[in-house]
C-alpha positions in Angstrom: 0.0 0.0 0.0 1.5 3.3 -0.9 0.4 6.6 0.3 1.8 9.5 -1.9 1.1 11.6 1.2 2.1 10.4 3.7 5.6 9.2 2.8 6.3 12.7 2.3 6.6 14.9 5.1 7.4 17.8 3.5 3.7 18.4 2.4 2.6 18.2 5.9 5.4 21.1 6.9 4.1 23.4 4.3 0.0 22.6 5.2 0.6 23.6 8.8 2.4 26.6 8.2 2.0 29.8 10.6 -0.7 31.6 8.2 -2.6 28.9 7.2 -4.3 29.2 10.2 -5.6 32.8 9.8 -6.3 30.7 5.8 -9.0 28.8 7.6 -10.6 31.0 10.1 -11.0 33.6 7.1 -12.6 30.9 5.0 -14.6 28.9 7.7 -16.1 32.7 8.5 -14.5 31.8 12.2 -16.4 28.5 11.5 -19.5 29.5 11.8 -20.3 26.6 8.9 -20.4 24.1 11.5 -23.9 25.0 12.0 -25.4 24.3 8.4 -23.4 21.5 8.0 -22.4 18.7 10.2 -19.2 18.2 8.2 -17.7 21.3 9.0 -14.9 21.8 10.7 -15.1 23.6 14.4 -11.7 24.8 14.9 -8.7 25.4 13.4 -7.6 21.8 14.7 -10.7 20.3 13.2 -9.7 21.7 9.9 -6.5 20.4 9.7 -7.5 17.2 10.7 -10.0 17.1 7.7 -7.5 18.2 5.2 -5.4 15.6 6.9 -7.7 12.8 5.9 -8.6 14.0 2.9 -5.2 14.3 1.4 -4.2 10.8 2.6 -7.4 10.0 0.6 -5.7 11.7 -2.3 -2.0 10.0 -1.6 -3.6 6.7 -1.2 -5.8 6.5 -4.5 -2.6 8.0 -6.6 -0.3 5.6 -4.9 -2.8 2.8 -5.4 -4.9 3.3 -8.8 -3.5 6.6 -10.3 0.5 5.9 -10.3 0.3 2.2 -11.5 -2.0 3.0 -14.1 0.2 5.7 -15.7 1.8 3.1 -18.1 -0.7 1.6 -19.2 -2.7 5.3 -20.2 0.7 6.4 -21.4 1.0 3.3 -24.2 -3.1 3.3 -24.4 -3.9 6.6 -24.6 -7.8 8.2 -25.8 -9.0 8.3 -29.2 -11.8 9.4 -31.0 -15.1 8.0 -32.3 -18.1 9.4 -34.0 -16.7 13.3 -33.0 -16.1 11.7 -28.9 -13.3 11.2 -26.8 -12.8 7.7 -25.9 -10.4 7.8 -22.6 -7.8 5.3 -22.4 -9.3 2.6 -19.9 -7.3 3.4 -16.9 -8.3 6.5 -17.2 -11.9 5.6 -16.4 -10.2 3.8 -13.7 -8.6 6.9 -12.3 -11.7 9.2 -12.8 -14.1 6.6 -11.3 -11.9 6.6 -8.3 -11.8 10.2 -7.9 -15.2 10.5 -8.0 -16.1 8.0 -5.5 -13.7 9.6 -2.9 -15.4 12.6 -3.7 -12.5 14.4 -4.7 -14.0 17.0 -7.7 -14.9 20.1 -6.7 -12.4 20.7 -3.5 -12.1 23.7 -3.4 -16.0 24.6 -3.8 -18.4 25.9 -1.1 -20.2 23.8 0.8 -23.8 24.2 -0.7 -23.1 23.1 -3.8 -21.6 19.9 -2.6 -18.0 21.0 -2.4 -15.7 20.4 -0.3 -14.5 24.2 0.8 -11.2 23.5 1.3 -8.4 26.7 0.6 -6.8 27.0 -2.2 -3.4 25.7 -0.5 -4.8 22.4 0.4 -6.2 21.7 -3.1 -2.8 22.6 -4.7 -1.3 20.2 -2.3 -3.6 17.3 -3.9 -2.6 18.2 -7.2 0.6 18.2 -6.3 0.0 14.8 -5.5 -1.7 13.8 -8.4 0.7 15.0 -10.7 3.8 12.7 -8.9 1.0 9.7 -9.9 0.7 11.0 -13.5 1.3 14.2 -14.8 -1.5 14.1 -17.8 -4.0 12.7 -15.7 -3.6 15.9 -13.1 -4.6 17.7 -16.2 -8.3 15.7 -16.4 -8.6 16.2 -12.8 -7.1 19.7 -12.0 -9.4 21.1 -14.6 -12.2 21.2 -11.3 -10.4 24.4 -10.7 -12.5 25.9 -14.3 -15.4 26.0 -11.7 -13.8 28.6 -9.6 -13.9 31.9 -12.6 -18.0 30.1 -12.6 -17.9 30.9 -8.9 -16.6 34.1 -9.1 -18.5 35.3 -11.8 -21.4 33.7 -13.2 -24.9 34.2 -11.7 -26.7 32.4 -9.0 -28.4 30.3 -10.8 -25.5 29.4 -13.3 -23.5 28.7 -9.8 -26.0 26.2 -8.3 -26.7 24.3 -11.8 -22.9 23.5 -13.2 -20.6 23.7 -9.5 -23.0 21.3 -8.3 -22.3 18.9 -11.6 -18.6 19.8 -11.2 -18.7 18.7 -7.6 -20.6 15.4 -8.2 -17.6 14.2 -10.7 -18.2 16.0 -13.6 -15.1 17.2 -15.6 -14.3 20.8 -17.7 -11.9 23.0 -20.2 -11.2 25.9 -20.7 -11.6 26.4 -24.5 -9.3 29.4 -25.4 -6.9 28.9 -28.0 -7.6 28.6 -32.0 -5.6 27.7 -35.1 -4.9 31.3 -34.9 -4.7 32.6 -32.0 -2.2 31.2 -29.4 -0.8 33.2 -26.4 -1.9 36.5 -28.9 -5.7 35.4 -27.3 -7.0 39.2 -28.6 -6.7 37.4 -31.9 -9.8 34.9 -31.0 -12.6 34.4 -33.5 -15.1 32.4 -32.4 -18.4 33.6 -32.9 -21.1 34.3 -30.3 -24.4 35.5 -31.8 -27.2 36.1 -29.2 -30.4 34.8 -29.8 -33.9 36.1 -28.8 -34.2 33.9 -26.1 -31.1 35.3 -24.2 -29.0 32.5 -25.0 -25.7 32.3 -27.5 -24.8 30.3 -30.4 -21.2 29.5 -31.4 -19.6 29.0 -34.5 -15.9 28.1 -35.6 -12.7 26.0 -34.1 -10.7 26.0 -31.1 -7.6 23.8 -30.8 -5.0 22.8 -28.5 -8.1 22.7 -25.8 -6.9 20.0 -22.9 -9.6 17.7 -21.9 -11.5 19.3 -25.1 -14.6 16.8 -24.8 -15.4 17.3 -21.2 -19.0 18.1 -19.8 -18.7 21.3 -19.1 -16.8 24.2 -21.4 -15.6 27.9 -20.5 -15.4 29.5 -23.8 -13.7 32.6 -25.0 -15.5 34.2 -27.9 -16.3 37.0 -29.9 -19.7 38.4 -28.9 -19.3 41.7 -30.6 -19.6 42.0 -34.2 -17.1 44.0 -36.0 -14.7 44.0 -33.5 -10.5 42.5 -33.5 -9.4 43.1 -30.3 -9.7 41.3 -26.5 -12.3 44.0 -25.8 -14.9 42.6 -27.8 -14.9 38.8 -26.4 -16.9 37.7 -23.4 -17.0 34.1 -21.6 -19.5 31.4 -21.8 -20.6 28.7 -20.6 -21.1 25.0 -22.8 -22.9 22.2 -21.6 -22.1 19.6 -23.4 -26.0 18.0 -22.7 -26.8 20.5 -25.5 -24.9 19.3 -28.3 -22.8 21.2 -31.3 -19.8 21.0 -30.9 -17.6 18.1 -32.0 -14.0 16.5 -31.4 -11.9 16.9 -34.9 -9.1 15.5 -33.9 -6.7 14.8 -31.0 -3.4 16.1 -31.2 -0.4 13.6 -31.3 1.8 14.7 -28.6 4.6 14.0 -27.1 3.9 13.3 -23.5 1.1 13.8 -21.1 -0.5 11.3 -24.0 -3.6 10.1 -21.3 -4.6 13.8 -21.3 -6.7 14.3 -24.6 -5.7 17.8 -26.2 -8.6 18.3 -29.0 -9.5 20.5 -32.2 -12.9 21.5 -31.5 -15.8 22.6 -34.4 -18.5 24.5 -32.9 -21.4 24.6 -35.2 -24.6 26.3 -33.8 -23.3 25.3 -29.9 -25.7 26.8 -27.4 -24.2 28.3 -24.7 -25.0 30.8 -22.1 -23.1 34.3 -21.4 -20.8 34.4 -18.2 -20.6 36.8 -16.6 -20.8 40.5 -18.5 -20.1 41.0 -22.4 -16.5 42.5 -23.3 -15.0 41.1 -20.2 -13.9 38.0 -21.4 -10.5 38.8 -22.4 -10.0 41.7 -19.8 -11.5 40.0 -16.5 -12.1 36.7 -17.0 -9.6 35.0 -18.7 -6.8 36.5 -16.8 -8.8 35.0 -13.5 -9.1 31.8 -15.0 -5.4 31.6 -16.2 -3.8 32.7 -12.9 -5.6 29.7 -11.2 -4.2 27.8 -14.2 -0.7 29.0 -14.2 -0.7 27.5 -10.3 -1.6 24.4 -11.0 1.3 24.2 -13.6 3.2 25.3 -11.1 1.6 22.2 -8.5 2.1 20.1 -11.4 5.8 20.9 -12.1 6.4 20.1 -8.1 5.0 17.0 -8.5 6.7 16.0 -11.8 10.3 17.0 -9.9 9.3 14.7 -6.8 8.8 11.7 -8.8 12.1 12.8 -11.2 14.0 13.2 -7.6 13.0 9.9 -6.2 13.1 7.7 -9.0 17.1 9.6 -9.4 17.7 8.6 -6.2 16.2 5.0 -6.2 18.6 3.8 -8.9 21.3 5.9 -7.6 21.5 3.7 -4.2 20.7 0.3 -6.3 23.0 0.8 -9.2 26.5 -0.4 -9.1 29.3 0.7 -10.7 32.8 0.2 -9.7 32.0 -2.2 -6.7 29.8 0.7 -5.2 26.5 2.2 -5.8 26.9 5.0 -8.0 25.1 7.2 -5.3 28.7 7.1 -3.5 30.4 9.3 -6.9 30.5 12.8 -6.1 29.5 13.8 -9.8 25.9 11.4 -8.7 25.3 13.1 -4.9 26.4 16.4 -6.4 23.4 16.1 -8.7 21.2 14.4 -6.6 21.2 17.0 -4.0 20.7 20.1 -6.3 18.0 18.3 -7.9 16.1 17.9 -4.6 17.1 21.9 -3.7 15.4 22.7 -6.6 12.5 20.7 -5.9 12.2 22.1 -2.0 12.7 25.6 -3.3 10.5 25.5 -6.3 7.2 23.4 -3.4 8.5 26.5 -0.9 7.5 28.5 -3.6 4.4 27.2 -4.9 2.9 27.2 -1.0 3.7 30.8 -0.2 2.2 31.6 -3.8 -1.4 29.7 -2.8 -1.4 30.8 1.0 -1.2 34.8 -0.6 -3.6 33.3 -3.5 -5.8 32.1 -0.7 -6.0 35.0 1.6 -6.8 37.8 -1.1 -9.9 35.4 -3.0 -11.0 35.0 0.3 -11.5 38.5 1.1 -13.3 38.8 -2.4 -15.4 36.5 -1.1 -16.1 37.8 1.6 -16.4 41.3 0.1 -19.9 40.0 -1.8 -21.4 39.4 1.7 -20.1 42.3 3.3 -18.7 45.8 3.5 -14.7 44.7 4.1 -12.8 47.1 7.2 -9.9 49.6 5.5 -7.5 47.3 7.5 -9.2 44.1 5.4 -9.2 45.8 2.2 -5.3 47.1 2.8 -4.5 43.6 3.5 -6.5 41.7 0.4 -4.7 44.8 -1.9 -1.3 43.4 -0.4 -1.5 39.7 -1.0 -3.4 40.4 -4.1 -0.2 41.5 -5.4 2.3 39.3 -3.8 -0.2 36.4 -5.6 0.4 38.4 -8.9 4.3 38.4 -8.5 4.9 35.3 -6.7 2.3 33.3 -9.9 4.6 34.1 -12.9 7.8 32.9 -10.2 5.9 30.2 -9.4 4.6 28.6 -12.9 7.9 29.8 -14.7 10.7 28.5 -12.5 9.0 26.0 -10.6 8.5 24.4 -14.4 11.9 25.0 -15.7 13.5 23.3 -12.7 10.6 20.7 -13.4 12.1 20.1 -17.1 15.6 20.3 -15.5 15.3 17.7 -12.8 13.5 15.5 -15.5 16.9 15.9 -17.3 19.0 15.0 -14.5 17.0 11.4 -13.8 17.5 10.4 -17.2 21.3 11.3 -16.9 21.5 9.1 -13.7 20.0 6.4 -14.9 22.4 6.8 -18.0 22.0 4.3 -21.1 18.8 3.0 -18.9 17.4 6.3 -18.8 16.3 6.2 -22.9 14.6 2.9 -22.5 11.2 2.4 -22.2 12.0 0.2 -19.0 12.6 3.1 -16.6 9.6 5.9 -15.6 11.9 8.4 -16.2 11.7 8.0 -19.7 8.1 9.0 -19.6 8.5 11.6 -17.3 11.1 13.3 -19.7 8.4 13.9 -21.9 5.6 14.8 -19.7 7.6 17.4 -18.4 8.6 19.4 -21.3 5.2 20.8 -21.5 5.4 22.5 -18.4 6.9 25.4 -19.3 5.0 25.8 -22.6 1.1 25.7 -21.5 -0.6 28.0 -19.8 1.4 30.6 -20.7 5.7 29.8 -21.7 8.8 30.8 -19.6 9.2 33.3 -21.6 5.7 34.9 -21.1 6.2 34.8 -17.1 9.0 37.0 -17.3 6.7 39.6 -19.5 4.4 39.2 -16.5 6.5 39.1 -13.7 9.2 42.0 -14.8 6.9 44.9 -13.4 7.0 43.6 -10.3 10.9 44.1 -10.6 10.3 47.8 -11.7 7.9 48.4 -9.2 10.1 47.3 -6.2 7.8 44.6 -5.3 9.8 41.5 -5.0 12.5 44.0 -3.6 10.0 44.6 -0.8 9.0 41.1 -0.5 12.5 40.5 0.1 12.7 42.9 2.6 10.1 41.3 4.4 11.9 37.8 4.4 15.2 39.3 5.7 13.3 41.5 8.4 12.0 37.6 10.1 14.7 36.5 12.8 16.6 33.3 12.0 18.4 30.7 14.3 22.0 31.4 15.1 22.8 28.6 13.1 21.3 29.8 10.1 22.6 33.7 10.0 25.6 32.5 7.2 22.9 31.7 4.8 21.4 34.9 5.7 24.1 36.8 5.2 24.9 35.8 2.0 20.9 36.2 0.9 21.6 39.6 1.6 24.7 40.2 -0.1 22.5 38.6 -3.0 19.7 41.1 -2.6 22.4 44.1 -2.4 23.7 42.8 -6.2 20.1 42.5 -7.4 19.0 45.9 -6.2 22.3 47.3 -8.3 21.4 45.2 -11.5 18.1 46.7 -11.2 19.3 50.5 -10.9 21.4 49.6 -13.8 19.0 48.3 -16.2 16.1 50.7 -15.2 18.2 53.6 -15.8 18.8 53.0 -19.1 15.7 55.1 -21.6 15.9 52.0 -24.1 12.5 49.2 -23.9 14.8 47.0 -26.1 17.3 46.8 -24.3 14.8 46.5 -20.7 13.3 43.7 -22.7 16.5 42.4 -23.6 17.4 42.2 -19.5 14.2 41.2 -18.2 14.9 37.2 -18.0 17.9 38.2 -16.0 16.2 40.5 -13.5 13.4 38.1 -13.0 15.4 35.2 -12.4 17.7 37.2 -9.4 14.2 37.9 -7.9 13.0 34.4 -8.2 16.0 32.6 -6.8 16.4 35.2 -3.8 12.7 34.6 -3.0 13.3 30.5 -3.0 16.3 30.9 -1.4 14.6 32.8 1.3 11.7 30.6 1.6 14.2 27.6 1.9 15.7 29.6 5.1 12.3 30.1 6.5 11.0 26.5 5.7 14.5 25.4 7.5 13.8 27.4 10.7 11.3 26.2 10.8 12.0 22.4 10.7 15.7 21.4 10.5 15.0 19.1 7.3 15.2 21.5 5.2 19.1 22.8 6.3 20.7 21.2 3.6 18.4 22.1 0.9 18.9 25.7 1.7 22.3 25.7 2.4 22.7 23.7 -1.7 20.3 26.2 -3.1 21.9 29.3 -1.2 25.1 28.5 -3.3 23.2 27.5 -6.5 21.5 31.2 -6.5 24.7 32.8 -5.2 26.0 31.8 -8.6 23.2 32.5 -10.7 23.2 36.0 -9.1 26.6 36.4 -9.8 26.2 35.1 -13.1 23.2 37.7 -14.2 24.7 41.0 -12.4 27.9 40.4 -14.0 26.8 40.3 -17.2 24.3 43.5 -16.9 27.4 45.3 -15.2 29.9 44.4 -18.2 27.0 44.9 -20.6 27.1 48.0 -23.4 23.2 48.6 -23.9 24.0 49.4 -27.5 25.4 45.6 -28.0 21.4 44.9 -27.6 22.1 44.6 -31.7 23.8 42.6 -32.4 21.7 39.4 -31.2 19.1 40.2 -33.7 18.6 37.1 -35.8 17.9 37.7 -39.8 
């Protein structure tokens, strides 16, 4: 029996820490749930104890259904028949189980037959779910579509598809088109409103993950005439109604259980979400921020299974009359790869917690007037969510594709075979940093937040928290980081040239990102001594990266921008 939960103590550490308990009280109104339903938790203590059980739940069914079936779905894979998505059979398997532990809908209120759990907790079970198998988290983690219905759909929209979603029904999000990639203003879909208040669709969507599920969010063009994002609003599809039909599925190169469709809508009745021209503006940046997490939960898992099956062969391989685990070239490796992987989960957590604490406040905001002091304090982790996302989804994956790298090298000549998972988790992992938004788009997003002084101040925050005696080196040298950063920033801003800002922005972005981890390692290891040697490896990893980036912006002529043009 495993339990992909329990034999990791880490997620524990990072479910109880210090501000999840404000987390709960904020969500649980000060549990004042307990008296509708008899499930609800009645303290802090209670709460825990729930997400306890319900995460070794979650670690149990991967462990047990989800992670020995990943073989099988990867070789099987869906298909389609008569314009339908035909799930590879352990897939069903997987989805069947899930729904009879009552694991869709999470993160919904309790009325519509959610769970309520935060944000944080429900990241932690995708987290999960994507060490079982990566593509499958993509089937499952798509719950999270019901959250932008939550927010912004109407009552009655609310109680008819959560509801579904919560009794094991699945969704997508149905953005992209043939022509119309991350350039989503570019979508031309067509919404035309009939008499009765209701919308009909016409055209193709592509790339759309999970394209033939029950329940669609759809980005269209509902006003005629119009090319940009402000003339596109959100809808809703139920698939009950009919119209639109699977094309194709793409042949990809991993997460192959997770069906990624082309879509023809012809005449597909749907109803408006929320308000016309907001789809683009509002909506869709809602609904790809929660997305952009759960890449980021899904990277963290990806590097947890990478790390252990690295380390498994690394103790039972023998080379040399000694396992290979015993080379210096092999620990050396193995112990960056699971910095990475502890900074990249420190990371991720922090990210949810702020996530977590600023949605509830919105919630909260619908049933009542907020305080100034609540409203200063949703504006604050509002934005620390907005920085810490792009971090999150675009670091946490490219260490995700890197420690995927490291367990083939490990495993060597055994690494390319089929034999060994990490040949399938190679592939699974590349996508990471593509969907959802690339790498290279995170930095676009998170680079203001370098202008603005806002991971600066975050920073500040980090270094102003006391830290054991024994932990003041690391410290130190954080803050000789920070002083470098701060300088590289000066540097570049100064400059009256977007190119060559553009040109540096990777650079910045990536000092900010492994200053943050590095700090949230120290934290995470005054916490709880296990993590020590993780932040002490990933202290000197950034300290080089650091130096790296600040040298090069120091030494660099702006002008030189130039010459990396490409004819």
């Amino acid at each position: 029996m495993a339990n992909f939960y329990t034999d990791n103590p880490d997620l524990k550490h990072h479910l109880t820490h210090p501000l999840m308990e404000k987390i709960v009280a904020l969500k649980e109104r000060n549990y004042t749930d307990a008296e509708k339903f008899d499930y609800a938790p009645l303290d802090y203590a209670d709460a825990q104890d729930s997400y306890d059980k319900v995460l070794e739940i979650v670690g149990e069914i991967c462990g047990d259904i989800i992670a020995p079936n990943a073989e099988d779905v990867d070789h099987q894979g869906p298909r389609v028949e008569d314009g339908r998505v035909i799930y590879a059979d352990k897939t069903k398997e997987n989805l069947e189980a899930c729904r009879k532990a009552g694991l869709m809908g999470m993160a919904m209120p309790r009325r519509f037959g959610g769970l309520n759990f935060p944000i944080t907790p429900y990241i932690m079970a995708a987290d999960i779910v994507s060490r079982a198998d990566t593509g499958f988290e993509n089937l499952w983690g798509l719950q999270d579509c019901a959250e932008t219905i939550y927010e912004f759909a109407d009552e009655a929209q609310k109680e008819k598809f959560i509801t579904r979603v919560c009794q094991g029904e699945t969704m997508s999000m149905d953005l992209t088109e043939p022509d119309a990639g991350s350039d989503l203003q570019s979508v031309m879909l067509k919404a035309t409103e009939q008499p009765d208040g209701t919308w009909l669709l016409n055209g193709v969507k592509r790339f759309i993950t999970n394209g033939d599920s029950d329940i669609h969010l759809v980005l269209a063009r509902s006003e005629a005439g119009t090319k940009d994002g402000r003339g596109l609003s959100m809808f809703i599809y139920d698939k009950r109604d009919g119209g639109v039909n699977v094309r194709r599925i793409e042949n990809k190169m991993g997460i192959k259980g997770s069906p990624t469709c082309e879509l023809t809508y012809k005449d597909a009745k749907a109803v408006l979400c929320g308000s016309r021209r907001l789809g683009l503006i509002k909506y869709v940046m809602a609904l790809m921020n929660g997305a952009r997490l759960g890449i980021a939960a899904q990277s963290v898992g990806v590097s947890e299974l990478a790390y252990r099956e690295a380390l498994a062969y690394a103790k039972d391989r023998k080379q040399f009359g000694k396992a290979i685990i015993e080379f210096p070239a092999v620990y050396e490796m193995l112990s960056v790869m699971k910095a990475k992987l502890d900074a990249s989960r420190s990371l991720l957590y922090a990210c949810a917690r702020y996530v977590d604490i600023y949605k509830i406040y919105d919630d909260i905001a619908k049933e009542r007037t907020l305080t100034p002091e609540e409203r200063k304090e949703s504006k604050h982790y509002s934005r620390l969510a907005d920085a810490l996302t792009p971090l999150a989804k675009g670091m946490g994956s490219e260490y995700c594709n890197q420690n995927a790298y490291d367990c083939i090298q490990i495993h060597g000549g055994s690494g390319f075979m089929k034999d060994y998972a990490c040949e399938r988790i190679y592939r699974d992992a590349r996508i990471t940093s593509i969907y959802e938004g690339t790498t290279q788009l995170q930095v676009v997003a998170a680079i203001r937040h370098v202008t603005t002084g806002t991971y600066l101040n975050l920073i500040n925050e980090y270094n102003a928290e006391e830290v054991k005696p024994k932990l003041q080196g690391i410290k130190d040298r954080l803050v000789a980081m920070t002083e470098r950063y701060a300088k590289a920033v000066e540097t570049v801003t100064s400059v009256d040239d977007s190119a060559y800002g553009d040109f540096m922005a990777r650079r910045l972005v990536e000092m900010a990102g492994v200053i943050v981890m590095g700090y949230l390692l120290l934290l995470d290891a005054n916490r709880n001594d296990s993590f020590k040697r993780s932040a002490e490896v990933y202290t000197n990893l950034a300290q080089a990266e650091v130096t790296k980036h600040s040298d090069f912006i120091a030494n660099f002529n702006p002008a030189e921008v130039a010459i990396y043009k490409v004819d």
